[in-house]
C-alpha positions as CSV (number, residue, x, y, z in Angstrom):
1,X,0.0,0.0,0.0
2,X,1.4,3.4,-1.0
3,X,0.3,7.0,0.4
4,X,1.2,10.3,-0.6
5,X,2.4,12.9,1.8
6,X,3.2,16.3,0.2
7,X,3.3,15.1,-3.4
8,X,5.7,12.3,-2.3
9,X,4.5,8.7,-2.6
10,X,5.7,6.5,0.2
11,X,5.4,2.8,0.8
12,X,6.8,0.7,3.5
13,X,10.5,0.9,4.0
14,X,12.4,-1.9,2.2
15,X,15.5,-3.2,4.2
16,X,18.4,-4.9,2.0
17,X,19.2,-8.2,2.5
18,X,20.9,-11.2,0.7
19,X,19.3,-14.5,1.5
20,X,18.0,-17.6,-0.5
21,X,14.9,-18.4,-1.7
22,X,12.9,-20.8,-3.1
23,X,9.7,-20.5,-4.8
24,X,7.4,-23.1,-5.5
25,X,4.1,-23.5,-7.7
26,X,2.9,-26.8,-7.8
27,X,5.2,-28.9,-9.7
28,X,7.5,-25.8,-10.4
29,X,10.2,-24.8,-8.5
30,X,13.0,-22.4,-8.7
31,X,16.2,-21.4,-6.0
32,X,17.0,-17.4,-5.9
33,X,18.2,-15.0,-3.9
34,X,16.0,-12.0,-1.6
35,X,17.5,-8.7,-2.9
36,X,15.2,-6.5,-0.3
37,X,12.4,-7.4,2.2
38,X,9.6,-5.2,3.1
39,X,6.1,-5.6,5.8
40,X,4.0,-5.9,2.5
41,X,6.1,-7.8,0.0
42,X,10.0,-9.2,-1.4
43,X,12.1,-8.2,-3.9
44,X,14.2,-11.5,-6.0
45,X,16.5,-12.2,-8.1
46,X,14.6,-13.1,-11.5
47,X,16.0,-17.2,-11.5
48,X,16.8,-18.9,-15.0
49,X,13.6,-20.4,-16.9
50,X,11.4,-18.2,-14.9
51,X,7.7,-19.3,-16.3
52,X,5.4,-17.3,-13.7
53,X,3.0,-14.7,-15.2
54,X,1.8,-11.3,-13.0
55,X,-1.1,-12.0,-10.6
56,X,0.3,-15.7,-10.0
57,X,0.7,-17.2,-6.2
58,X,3.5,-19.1,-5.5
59,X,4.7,-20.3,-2.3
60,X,8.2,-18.3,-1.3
61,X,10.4,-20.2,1.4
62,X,13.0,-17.5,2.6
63,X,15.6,-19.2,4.4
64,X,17.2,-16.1,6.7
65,X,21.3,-17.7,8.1
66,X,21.2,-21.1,9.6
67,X,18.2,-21.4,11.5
68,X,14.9,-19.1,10.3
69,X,12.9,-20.3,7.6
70,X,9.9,-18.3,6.7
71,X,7.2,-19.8,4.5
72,X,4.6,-17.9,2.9
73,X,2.3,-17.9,-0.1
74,X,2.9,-14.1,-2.4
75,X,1.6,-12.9,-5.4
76,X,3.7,-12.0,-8.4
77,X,3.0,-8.0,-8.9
78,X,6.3,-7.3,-10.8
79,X,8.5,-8.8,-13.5
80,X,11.4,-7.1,-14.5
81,X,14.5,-8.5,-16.3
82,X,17.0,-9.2,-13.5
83,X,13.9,-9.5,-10.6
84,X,10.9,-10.1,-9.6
85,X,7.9,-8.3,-6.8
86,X,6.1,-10.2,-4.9
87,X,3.8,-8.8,-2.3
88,X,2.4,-11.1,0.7
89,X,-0.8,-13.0,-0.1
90,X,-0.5,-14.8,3.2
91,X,1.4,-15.3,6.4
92,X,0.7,-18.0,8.7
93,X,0.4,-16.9,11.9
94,X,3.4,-18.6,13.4
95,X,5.7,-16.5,10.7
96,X,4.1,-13.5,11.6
97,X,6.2,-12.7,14.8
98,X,10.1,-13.9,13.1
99,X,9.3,-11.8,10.0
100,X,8.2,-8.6,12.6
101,X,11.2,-9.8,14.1
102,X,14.1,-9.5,11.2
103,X,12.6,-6.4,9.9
104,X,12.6,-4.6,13.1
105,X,12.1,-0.9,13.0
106,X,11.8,-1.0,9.1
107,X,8.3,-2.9,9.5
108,X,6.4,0.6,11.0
109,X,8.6,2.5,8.4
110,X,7.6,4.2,5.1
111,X,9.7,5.7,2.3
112,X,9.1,7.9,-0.4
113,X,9.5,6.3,-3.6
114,X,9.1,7.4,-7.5
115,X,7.3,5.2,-9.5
């Protein structure tokens, strides 16, 4: 979600990180690499023989150092040639908390942006 606040649109803070990922729909499956993390969505590395199409859900598994693993299912909002946008569709409960918890003060945060 984006506001604007004296002709400057915002949206929540991003906060850069480099992490795997894998991302999963149905029998499809590809390994990346989390450029940027955000309360509402992720930013990837665009993996070879990428197939997914805008508006798709596919199930991200962010694995954050050696032990936290955050599963949940995002939608496809952006396709560029090196990356792609997802943006949360859903987070189970039990990921809310460790995903509050590694983006720390940037998940109350907004920044301006230029679209």
């Amino acid at each position: 979600m984006t506001k604007e606040a004296a002709g400057k649109k915002l949206r929540p803070a991003r906060m850069a990180i480099r992490s795997a990922v894998f991302i999963s729909s149905g029998q499809h499956g590809w390994s990346s690499e989390i450029e940027d993390i955000s309360a509402t969505g992720v930013l990837v590395s665009k993996p070879e023989q990428w197939s997914g199409r805008i508006g798709d859900v596919f199930a991200l598994d962010m694995l954050i150092g050696e032990a936290l693993d955050i599963h949940v299912d995002a939608a496809l909002v952006r396709v560029t040639d090196n990356s792609l946008g997802f943006t949360y569709a859903r987070i189970p409960e039990d990921k809310e908390a460790p995903l509050w918890n590694l983006l720390g003060g940037y998940a109350d945060r907004l920044e301006p942006y230029s679209a």
